[in-house]
PLY file of the C-alpha trace (Angstrom):
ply
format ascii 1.0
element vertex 170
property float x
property float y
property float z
element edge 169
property int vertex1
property int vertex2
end_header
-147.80 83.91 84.86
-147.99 81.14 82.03
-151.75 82.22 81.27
-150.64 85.53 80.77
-147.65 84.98 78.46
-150.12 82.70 76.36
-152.70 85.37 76.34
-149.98 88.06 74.99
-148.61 85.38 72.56
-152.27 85.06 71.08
-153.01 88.75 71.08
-149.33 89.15 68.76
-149.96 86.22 66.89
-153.98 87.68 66.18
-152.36 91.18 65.31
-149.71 89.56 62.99
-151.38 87.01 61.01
-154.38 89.28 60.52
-152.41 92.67 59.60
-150.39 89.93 56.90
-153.74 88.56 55.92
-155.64 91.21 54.89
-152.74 93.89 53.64
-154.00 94.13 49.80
-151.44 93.90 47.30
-150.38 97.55 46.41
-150.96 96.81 43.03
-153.60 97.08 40.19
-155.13 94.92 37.94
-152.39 96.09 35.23
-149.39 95.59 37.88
-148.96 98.95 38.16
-147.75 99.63 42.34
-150.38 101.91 43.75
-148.68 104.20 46.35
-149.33 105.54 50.16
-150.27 109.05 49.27
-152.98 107.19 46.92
-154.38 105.24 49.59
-154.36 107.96 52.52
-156.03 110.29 49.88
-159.20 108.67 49.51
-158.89 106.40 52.67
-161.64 107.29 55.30
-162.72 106.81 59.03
-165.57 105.44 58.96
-164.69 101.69 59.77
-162.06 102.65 62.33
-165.31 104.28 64.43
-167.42 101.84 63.34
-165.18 98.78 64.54
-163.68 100.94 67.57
-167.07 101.55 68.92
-168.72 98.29 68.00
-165.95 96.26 68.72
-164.84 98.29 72.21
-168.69 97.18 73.75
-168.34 93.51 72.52
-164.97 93.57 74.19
-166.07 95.04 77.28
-169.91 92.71 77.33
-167.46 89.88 76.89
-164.95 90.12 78.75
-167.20 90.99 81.57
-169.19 88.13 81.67
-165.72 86.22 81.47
-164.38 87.95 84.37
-167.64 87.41 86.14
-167.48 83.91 85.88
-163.63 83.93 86.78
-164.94 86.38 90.00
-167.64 83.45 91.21
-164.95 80.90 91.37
-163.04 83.64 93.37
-164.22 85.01 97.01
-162.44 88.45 96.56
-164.55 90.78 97.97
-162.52 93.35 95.97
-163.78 91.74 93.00
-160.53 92.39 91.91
-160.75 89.43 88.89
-163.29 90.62 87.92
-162.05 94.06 87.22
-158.42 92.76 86.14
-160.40 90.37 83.32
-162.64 93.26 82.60
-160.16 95.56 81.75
-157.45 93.40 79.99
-160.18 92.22 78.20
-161.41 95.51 76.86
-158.30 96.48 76.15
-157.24 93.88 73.56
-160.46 93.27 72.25
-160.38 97.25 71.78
-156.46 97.31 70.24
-157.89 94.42 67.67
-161.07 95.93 66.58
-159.01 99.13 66.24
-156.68 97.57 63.54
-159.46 95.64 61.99
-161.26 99.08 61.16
-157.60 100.82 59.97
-157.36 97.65 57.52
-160.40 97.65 55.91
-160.40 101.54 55.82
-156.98 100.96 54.01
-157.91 97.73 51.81
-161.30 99.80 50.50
-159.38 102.73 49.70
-157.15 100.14 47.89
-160.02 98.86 46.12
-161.59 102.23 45.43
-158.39 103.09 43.56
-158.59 100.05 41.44
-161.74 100.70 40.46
-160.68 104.06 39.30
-158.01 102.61 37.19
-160.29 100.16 35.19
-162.49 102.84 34.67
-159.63 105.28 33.55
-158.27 102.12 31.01
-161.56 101.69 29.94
-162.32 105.50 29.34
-158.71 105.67 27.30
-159.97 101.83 25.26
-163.91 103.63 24.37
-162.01 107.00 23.24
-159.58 104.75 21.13
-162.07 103.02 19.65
-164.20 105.67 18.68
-160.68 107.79 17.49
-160.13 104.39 15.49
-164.09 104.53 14.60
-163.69 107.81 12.73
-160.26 106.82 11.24
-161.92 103.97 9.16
-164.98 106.35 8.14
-162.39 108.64 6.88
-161.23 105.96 4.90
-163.93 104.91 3.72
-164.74 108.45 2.79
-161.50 108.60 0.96
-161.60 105.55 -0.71
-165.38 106.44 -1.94
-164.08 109.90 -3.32
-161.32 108.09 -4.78
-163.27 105.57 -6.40
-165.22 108.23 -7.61
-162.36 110.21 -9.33
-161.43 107.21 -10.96
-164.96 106.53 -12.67
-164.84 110.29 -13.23
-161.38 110.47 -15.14
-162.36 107.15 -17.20
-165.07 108.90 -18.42
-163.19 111.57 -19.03
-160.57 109.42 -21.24
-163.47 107.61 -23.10
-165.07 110.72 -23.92
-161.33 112.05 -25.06
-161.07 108.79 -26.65
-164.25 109.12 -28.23
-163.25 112.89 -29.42
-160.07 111.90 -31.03
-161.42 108.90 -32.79
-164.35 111.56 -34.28
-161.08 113.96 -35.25
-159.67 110.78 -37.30
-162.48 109.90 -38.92
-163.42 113.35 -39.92
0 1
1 2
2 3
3 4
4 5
5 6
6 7
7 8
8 9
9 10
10 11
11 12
12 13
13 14
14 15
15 16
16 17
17 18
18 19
19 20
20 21
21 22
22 23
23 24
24 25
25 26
26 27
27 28
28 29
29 30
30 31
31 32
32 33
33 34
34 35
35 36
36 37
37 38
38 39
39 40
40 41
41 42
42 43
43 44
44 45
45 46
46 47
47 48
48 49
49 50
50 51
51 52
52 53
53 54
54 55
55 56
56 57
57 58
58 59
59 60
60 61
61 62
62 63
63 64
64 65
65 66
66 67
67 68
68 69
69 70
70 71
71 72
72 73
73 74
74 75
75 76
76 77
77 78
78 79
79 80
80 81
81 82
82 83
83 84
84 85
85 86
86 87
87 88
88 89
89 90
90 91
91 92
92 93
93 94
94 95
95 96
96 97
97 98
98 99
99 100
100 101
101 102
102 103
103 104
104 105
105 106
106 107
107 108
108 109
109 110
110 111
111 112
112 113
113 114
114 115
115 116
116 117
117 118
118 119
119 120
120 121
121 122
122 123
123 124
124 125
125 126
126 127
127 128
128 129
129 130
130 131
131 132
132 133
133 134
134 135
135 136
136 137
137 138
138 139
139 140
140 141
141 142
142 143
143 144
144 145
145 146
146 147
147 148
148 149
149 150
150 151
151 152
152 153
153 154
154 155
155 156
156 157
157 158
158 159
159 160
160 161
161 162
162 163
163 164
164 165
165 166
166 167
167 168
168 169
């Protein structure tokens, strides 16, 4: 009875430091909270079959080959250990792989969505730049024209200059 409380204290304990482990923040990189409906919109399956399957025969080769063991020291002709080990066994090596695949289905939609924000701030920072980009040539183009004017209408003055100082001398 003591093995098996122990062996459902270490199953919780697995499921409750590993769900608090590997939980990504909900946030981005700017702080901004990133919600549920994000994440379940671009979160797939693929891990939770991957890890169910995978991790359901590595629980069930295991944990056979412990119960066998625990069967030889046993003369059950039931094999009744063997069975019990198997099974238990399978079962929580099943219900962990199982979570493992939800959280890293979860944490890479998480991460998926973060990437999506950089490149949205970084979309927004090249279209400022180039908005900024053709602000200054405007100004530059202003200023030139400007600049232009200017030499234009002092011309114009010294040749009015000019003009009147021909009237007065004439």
């Amino acid at each position: 009875m003591k093995q098996k409380r122990s062996a459902i204290f270490l199953i919780v304990a697995l499921f409750a430091l590993n769900s608090c482990a590997n939980r990504a923040l909900l946030q981005d990189d700017a702080g901004r909270p990133i919600s549920e409906e994000e994440v379940n919109a671009r979160k797939g399956n693929s891990n939770f079959l991957l890890f169910t399957i995978g991790g359901g025969a590595l629980s069930f080769g295991a944990s056979f080959f412990i119960g066998s063991l625990v069967d030889r020291m046993t003369d059950d002709p039931n094999h009744t250990a063997l069975w019990v080990t198997t099974g238990l066994g399978t079962a929580a090596g099943l219900a962990y792989f199982v979570h493992q695949g939800r959280v890293r289905d979860f944490n890479l939609a998480v991460e998926q969505i973060r990437r999506e924000r950089v490149q949205g701030l970084s979309k927004k920072l090249t279209e400022e730049k180039r908005r900024r980009e053709q602000i200054e040539a405007e100004k530059r183009r202003l200023l030139e024209e400007r600049q232009r004017q200017e030499e234009e209408r002092r011309k114009l003055l010294e040749a009015l200059k000019k003009r009147k100082q021909k009237e007065k001398d004439q």
